[in-house]
N, C-alpha and C positions, 0 to 999 in steps of 0.2 A: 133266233134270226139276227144277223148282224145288222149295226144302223148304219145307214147311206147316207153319203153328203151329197146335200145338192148343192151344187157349185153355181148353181145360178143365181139362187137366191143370195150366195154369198159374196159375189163381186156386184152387187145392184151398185151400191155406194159408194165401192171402194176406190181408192185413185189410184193409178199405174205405182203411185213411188210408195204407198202403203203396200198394195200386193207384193212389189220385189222387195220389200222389207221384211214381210212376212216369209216369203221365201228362203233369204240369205238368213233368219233366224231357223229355219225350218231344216236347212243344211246343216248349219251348227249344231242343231238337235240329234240330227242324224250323223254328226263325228265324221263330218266330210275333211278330205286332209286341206291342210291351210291354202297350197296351191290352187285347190279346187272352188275353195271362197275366192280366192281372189280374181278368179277368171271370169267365174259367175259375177262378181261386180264390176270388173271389166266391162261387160257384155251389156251390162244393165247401165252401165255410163254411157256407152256406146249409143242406147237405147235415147236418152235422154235428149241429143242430137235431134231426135226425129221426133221425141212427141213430149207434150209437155209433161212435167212432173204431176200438175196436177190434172191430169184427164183421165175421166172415169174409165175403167179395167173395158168398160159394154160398148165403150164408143172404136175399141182398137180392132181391128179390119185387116185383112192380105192387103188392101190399100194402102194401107197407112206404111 
């Protein structure tokens, strides 16, 4: 039987700039071409505008 991530349990503590960090590492892992990072940080700078770097991953909403 394969093991499941529960993703819930795993952004309890985590802050929006730790998860997109974990992310843009999680790309590179995956040999995404360099264009492809850089959009994806793009996006996540973008991000930053609108909500703090350090607000927990549980607090982000269609609101927001």
């Amino acid at each position: 039987m394969r093991n499941k991530i529960d993703l819930k349990n795993n952004c309890v503590d985590k802050t929006f700039e730790k998860g997109s960090e974990e992310f843009i590492l999680y790309c590179k892992v995956r040999n995404l071409r360099p264009t492809t990072l850089k959009y994806y940080n793009d996006i996540v700078n973008i991000w930053y505008k609108f909500c703090d770097r350090k607000t927990p991953i549980k607090d982000i909403t269609k609101k927001l």
